[in-house]
C-alpha positions as CSV (number, residue, x, y, z in Angstrom):
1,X,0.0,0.0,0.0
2,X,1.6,3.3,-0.9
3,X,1.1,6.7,1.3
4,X,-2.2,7.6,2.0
5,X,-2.4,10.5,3.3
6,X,-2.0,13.6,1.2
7,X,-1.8,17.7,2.9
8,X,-4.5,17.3,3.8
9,X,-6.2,13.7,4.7
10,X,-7.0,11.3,2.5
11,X,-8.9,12.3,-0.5
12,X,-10.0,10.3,-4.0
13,X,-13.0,9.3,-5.4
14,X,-15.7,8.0,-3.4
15,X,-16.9,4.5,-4.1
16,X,-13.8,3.6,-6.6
17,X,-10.7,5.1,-4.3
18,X,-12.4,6.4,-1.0
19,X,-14.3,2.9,-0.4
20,X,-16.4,1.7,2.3
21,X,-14.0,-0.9,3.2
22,X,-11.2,1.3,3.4
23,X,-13.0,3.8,6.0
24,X,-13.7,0.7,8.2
25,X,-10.3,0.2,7.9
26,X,-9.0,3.6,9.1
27,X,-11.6,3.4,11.8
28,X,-9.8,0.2,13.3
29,X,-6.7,1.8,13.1
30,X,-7.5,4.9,14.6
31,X,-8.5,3.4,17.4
32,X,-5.5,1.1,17.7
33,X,-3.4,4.1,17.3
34,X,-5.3,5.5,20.5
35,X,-5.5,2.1,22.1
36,X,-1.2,2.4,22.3
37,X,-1.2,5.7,23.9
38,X,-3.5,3.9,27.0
39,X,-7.0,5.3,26.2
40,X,-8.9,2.3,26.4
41,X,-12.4,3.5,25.4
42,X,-11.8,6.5,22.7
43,X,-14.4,8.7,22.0
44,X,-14.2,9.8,18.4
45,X,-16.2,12.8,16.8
46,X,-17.2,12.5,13.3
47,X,-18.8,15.6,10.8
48,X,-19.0,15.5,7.1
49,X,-20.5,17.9,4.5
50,X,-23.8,17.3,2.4
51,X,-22.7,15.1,-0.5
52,X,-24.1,12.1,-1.6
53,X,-21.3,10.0,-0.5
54,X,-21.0,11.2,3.4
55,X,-23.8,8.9,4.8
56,X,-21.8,5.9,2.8
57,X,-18.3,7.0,4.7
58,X,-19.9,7.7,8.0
59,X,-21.4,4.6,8.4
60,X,-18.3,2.7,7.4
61,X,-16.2,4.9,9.6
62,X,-18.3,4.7,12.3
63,X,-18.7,1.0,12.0
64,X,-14.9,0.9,12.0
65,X,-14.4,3.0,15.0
66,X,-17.0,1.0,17.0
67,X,-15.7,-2.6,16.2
68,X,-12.2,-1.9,17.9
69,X,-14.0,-0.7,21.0
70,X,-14.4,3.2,20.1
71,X,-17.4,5.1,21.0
72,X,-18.6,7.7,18.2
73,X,-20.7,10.6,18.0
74,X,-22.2,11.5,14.8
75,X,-22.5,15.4,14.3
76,X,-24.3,15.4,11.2
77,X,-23.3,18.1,8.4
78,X,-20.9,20.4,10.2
79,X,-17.8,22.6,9.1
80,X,-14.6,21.1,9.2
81,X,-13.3,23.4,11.8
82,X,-16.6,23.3,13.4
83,X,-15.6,19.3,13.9
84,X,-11.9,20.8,15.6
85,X,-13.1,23.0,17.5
86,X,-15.9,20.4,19.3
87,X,-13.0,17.8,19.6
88,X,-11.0,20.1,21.9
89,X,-14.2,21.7,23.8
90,X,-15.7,18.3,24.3
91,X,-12.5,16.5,25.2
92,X,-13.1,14.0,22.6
93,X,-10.0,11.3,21.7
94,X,-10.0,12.6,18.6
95,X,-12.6,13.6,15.5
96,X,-12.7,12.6,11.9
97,X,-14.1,15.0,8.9
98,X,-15.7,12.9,5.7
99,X,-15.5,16.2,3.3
100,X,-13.2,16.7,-0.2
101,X,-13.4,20.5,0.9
102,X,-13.6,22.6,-2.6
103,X,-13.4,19.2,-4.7
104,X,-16.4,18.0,-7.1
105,X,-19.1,16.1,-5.7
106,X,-17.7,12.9,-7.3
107,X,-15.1,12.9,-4.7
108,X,-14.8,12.9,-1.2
109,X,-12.1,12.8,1.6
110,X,-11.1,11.9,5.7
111,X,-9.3,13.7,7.6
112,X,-8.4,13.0,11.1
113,X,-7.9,15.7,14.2
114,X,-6.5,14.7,17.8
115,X,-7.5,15.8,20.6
116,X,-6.1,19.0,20.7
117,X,-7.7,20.2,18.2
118,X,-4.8,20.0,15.4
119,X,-4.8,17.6,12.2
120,X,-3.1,14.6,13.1
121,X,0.8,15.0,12.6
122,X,3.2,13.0,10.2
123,X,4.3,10.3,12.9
124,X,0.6,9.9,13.6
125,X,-0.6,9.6,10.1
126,X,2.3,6.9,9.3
127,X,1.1,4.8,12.5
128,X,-2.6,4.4,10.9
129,X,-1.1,3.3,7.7
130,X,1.0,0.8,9.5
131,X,-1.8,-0.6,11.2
132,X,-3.7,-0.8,7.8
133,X,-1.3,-2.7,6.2
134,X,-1.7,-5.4,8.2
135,X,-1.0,-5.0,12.1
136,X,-3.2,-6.3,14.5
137,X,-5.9,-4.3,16.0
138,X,-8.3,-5.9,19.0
139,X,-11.5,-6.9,18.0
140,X,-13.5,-6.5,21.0
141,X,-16.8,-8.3,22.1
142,X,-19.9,-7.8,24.1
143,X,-20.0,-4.9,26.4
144,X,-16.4,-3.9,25.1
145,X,-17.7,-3.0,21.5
146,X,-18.3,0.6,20.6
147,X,-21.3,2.4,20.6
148,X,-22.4,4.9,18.4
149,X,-24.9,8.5,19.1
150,X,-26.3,11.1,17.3
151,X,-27.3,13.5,19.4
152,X,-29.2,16.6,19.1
153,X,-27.8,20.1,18.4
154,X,-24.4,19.2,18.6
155,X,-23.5,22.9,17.0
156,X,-24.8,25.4,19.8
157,X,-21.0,25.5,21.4
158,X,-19.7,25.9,18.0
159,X,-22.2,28.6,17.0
160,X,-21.5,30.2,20.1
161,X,-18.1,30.6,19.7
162,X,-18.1,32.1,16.1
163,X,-19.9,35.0,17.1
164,X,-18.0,35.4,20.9
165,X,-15.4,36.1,18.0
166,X,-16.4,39.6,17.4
167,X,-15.8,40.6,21.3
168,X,-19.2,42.4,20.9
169,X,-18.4,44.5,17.9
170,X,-22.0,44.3,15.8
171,X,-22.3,44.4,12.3
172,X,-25.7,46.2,12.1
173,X,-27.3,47.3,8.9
174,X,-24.1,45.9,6.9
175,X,-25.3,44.2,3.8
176,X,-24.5,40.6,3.1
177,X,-24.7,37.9,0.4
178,X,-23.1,34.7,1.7
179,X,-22.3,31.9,-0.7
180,X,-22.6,28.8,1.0
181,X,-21.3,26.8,-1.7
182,X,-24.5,24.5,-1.1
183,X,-21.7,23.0,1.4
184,X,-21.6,22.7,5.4
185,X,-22.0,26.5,6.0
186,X,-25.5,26.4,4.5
187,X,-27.6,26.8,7.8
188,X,-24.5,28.2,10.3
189,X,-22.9,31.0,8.1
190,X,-26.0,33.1,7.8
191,X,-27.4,32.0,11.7
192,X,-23.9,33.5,12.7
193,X,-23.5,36.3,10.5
194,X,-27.4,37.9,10.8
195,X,-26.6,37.4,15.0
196,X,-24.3,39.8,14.6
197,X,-26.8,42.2,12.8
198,X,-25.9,42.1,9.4
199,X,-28.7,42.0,6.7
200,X,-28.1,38.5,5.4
201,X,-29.2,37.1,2.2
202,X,-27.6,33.5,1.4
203,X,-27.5,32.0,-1.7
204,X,-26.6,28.7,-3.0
205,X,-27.5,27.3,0.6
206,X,-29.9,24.2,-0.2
207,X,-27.6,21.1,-0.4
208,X,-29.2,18.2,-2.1
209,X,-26.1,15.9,-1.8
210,X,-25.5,16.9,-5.8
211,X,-24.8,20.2,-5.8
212,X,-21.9,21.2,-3.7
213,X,-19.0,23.0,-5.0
214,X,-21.5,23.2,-8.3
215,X,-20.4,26.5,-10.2
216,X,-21.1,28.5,-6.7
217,X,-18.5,29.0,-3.4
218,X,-15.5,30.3,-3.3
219,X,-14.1,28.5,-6.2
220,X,-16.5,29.7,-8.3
221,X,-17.3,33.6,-7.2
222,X,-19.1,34.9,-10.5
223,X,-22.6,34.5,-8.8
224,X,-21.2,36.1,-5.6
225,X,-20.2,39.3,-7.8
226,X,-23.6,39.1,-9.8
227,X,-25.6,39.1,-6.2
228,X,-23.5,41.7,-4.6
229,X,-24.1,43.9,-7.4
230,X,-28.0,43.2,-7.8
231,X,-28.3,43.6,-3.6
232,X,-26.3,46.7,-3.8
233,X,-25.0,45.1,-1.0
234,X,-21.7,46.2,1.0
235,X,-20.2,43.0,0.5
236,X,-20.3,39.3,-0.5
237,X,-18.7,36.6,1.3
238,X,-18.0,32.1,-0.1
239,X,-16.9,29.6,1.5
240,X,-16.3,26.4,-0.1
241,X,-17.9,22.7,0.7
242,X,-16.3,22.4,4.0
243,X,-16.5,25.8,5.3
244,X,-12.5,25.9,6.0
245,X,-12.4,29.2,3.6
246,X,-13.5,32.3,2.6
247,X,-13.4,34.7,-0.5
248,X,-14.8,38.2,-0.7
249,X,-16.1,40.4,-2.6
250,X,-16.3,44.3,-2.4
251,X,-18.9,46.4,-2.9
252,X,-18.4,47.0,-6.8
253,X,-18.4,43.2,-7.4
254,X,-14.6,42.6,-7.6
255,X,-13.1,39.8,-5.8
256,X,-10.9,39.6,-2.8
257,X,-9.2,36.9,-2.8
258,X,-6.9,34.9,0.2
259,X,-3.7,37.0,-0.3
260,X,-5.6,40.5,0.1
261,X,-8.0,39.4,3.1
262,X,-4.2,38.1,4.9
263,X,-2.8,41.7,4.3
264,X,-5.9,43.1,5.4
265,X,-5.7,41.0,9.1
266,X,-1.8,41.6,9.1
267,X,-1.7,44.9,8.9
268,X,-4.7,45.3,11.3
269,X,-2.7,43.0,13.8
270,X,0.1,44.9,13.5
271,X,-1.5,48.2,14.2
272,X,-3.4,46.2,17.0
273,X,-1.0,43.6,18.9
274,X,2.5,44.4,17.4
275,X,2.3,41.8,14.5
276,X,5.6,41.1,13.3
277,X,5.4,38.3,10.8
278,X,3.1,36.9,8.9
279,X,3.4,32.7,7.8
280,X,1.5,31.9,3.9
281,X,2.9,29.4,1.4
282,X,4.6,29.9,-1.8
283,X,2.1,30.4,-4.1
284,X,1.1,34.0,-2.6
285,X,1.4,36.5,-4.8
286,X,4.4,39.0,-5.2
287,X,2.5,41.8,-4.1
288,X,1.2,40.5,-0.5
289,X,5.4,40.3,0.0
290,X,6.1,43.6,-1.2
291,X,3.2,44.9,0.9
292,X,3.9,43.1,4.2
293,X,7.4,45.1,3.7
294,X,6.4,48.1,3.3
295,X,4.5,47.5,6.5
296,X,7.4,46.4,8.2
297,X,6.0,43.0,8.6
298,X,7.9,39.5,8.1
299,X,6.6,37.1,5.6
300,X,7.4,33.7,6.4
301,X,6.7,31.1,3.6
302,X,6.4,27.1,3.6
303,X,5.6,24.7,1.5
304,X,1.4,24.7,0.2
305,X,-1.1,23.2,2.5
306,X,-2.5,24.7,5.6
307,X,-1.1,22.1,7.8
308,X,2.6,23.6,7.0
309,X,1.4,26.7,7.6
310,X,-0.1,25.9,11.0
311,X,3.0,24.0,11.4
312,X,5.3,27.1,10.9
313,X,2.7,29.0,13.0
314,X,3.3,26.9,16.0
315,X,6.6,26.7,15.6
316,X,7.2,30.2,15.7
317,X,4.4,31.5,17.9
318,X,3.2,33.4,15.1
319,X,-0.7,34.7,15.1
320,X,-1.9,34.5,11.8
321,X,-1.1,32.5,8.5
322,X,-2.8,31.6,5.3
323,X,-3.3,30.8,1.5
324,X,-4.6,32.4,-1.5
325,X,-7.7,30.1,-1.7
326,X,-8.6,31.9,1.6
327,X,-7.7,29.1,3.9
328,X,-7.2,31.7,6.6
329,X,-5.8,30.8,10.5
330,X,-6.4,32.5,13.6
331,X,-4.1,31.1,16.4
332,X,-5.8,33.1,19.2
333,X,-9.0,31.4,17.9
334,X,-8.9,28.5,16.1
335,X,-6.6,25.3,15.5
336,X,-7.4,24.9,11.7
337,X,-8.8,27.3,9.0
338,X,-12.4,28.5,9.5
339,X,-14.4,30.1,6.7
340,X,-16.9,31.6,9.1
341,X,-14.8,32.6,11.4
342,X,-12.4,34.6,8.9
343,X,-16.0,36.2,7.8
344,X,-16.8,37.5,11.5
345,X,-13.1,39.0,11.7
346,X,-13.8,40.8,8.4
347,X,-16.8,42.1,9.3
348,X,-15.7,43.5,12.6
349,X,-12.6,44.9,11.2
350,X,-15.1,47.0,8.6
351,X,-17.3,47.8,11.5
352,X,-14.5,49.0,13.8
353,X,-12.4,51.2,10.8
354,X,-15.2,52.3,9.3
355,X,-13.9,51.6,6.0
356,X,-15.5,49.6,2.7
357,X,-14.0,46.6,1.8
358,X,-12.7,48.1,-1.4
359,X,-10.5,50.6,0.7
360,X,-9.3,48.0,2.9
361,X,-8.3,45.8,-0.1
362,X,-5.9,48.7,-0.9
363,X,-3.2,47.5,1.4
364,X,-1.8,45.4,-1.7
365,X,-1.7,45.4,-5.3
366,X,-1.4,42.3,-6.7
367,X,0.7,41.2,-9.5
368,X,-1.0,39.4,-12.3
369,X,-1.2,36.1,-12.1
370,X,-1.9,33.0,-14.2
371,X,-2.8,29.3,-13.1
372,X,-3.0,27.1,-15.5
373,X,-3.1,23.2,-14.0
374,X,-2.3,20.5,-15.8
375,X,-4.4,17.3,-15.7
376,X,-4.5,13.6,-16.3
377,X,-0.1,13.5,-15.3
378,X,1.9,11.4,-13.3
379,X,2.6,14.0,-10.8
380,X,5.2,11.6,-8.9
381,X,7.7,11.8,-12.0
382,X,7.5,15.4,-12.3
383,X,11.1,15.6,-9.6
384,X,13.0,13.4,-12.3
385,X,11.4,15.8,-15.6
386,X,14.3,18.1,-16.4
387,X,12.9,19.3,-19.6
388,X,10.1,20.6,-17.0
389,X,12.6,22.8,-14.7
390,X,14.5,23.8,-18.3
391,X,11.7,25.5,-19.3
392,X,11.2,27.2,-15.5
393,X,14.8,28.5,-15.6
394,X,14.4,30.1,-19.3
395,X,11.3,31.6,-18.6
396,X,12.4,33.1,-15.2
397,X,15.6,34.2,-16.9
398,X,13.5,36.2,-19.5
399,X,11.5,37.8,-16.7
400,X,14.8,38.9,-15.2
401,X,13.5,40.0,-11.9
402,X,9.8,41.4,-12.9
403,X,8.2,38.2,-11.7
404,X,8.4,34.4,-11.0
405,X,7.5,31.2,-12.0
406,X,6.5,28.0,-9.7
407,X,5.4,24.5,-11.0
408,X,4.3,22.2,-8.5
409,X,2.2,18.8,-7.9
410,X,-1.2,19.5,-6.0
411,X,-1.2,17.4,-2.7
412,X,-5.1,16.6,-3.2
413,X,-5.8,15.8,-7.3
414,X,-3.9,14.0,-9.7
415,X,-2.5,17.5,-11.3
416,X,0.5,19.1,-11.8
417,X,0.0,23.3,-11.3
418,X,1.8,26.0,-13.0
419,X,1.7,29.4,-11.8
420,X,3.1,32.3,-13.2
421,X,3.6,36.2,-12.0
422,X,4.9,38.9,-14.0
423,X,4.5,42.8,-14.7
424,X,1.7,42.2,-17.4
425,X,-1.2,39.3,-18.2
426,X,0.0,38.7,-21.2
427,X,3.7,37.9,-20.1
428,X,2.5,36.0,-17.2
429,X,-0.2,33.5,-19.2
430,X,2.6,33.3,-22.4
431,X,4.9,31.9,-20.1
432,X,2.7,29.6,-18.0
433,X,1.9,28.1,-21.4
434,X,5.1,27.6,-22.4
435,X,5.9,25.8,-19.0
436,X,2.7,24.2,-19.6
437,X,3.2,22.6,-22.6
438,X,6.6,21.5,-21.7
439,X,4.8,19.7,-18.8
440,X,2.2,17.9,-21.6
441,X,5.7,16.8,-23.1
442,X,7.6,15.2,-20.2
443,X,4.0,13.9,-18.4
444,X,1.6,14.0,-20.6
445,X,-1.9,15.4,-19.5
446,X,-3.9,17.8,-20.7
447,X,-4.2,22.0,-19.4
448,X,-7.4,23.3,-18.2
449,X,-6.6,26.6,-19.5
């Protein structure tokens, strides 16, 4: 069996790669994992967004969980970091997330926290794979089995906590579309944002177990700028299937993406609590680092996926860190990235300034960008594919300074990624083609655009 677990979880198609028998699996070998560190009877939290495979997983999971002796309660849809946070305030063992995040509905994904609150680290991840690949696990009996509950209104502590997270600051006649992405946030994002008193209208917020992630969220913003602009409303706000992010929109429809909402709470922490650096990945854009100097704030980068960011965060002791696709993290109130929660900050940080988002988003300019991903490759062989890095050196050569170039292999989806800045769109999508095609070459695929 090869490695498993990817940045973040486990993640494939449901039914073909993400298979009932394989949750089981990981069930029995969580608990064994917790079994070895002397809790004898773990109790195990388990979310999972709308789609049509969750109830498949869950069951399996659960069944899992329960045969080697762990007890399981079933939140029902919840946010991913709604499933975090309940793991530390309940004092759960640990909690598991059935949820592909911002992926089609097609696929889905597990992901495992601990008891702290925090994904599950390397040395953890590699001891569940061990035990899947063959190791014993107990198989109790009788009154030793696992039980499983679903009890009622799990959220409340949750929902609670989201809008403690304005320290009173309301939001009162601010207008608000909220893409829910037909995802996890559908019922909490607007409950938490109209309890602050913003006029709330929520769209793409009826989940029918087809339609997450559909052409709506924060992967898809063209209906959030349409809806903003028809409201007339002060700003839009998506989050995507699981709820772990959020993208804006101002006022005039234009998007604001991961990068400018980071600069916005840096610079708002630094004026607040002495911020002094800042942890994102390397795929932020040019101008968030050229901003964050000018500020007088340190920018510390890792590789991409929020765990390394939370991992540098730790580390370092840092408050805030981030990604473009608006995986935002607050350290002083959350152990993962939370859509909603990133939301309440940004509404509260209008509220308290006074300013639109369209000013605030003024604290960076950023550098065109292009993104083209590359699909259908063996992303494993892209190391060894020299022809690949050839192209990267020429093309960074020829932009001498006024840009870069970064080609990577997603962590999630079978896909190689090529992302490009430079001073102009038309340099930067000429030389992510170029890069692209040489990609096609040496790994075959095909680009999405």
């Amino acid at each position: 069996m090869g490695k498993l677990f990817g940045t973040d979880g486990i993640r494939g198609v449901a039914n073909t790669e993400l298979t009932p028998e394989l949750a089981l699996a990981l069930g029995r070998a969580l608990v064994g994992t917790l079994r070895e560190r002397g809790i004898d009877r773990p109790r195990v939290l388990i979310g999972l967004d709308p789609r049509a495979s969750g109830d498949m997983i869950q069951a399996a999971l659960a069944s899992g969980l329960a045969s080697a002796g762990g007890d399981v309660t079933e939140l029902g849809v919840v946010p991913t970091p709604g499933v975090a946070y309940l793991t530390l305030e309940t004092r759960a063992d640990a909690g598991a997330v059935i949820s592909a995040s911002h992926n089609p509905v097609g696929d889905n994904g597990i992901k495992f926290f601990g008891a702290d609150g925090y994904k599950l680290n390397d040395a953890q991840e590699r001891r569940v794979e061990e035990l899947l690949e063959g190791e014993r696990v107990d198989r109790p009996t009788g009154v030793d089995l696992g039980r499983v509950e679903r009890p009622v209104d799990v959220l409340a502590p949750y929902r609670d906590h989201l809008v403690a997270a304005s320290a009173g600051v309301r939001a009162d006649g601010l207008e608000v579309v909220v893409d829910c992405a037909n995802g996890a946030a559908s019922d909490l994002a607007p409950q938490v944002l109209a309890a602050l008193g913003a006029n709330v209208e929520a769209i793409h917020a009826e989940p029918n177990g087809r339609n997450i992630n559909a052409g709506c969220g924060s992967t898809h913003p063209e209906p959030l700028r349409e809806a903003v602009r028809r409201r007339g409303a002060d700003l839009g706000l998506a989050h995507d299937g699981d709820a772990d992010r959020l993208i804006a929109v101002d006022e005039a429809g234009r998007v604001v993406d991961g990068d400018q909402l980071l600069a916005i709470f840096a610079t708002r922490l630094r004026a607040e609590r002495g911020l002094d650096t800042v942890v994102t990945t390397v795929m932020t854009n040019l101008g968030f680092k050229l901003a964050m100097q000018r500020e007088g704030i340190a920018v510390e980068e890792t590789k991409v996926g929020d765990r390394f960011v939370l991992e540098a965060m730790r580390r370092g002791g840092h408050l805030l860190g981030g990604e473009p696709s608006g995986h935002l993290i607050f350290a002083d109130q959350a152990t993962t990235g939370d859509g909603i929660l990133s939301a309440v900050r940004l509404l509260t940080t209008m509220t308290e300034t006074g300013c639109k988002l369209s000013e605030l988003a003024t604290v960076m300019e950023q550098l065109p960008q292009v993104l083209v991903n590359v699909r259908g490759v063996d992303r494993d062989r892209l190391g060894a594919a020299e022809g690949v890095w050839g192209a990267v050196r020429d093309e960074e050569a020829a932009l001498d300074g006024r840009g870069r170039v970064l080609v990577r292999a997603s962590g999630t989806e079978p896909l190689v990624r090529v992302m490009v800045e430079a001073d102009s769109e038309t340099s930067a999508r000429d030389a992510a083609d170029r890069v692209a095609e040489r990609v096609v070459a040496e790994l075959g695929g095909e680009p999405d655009g």
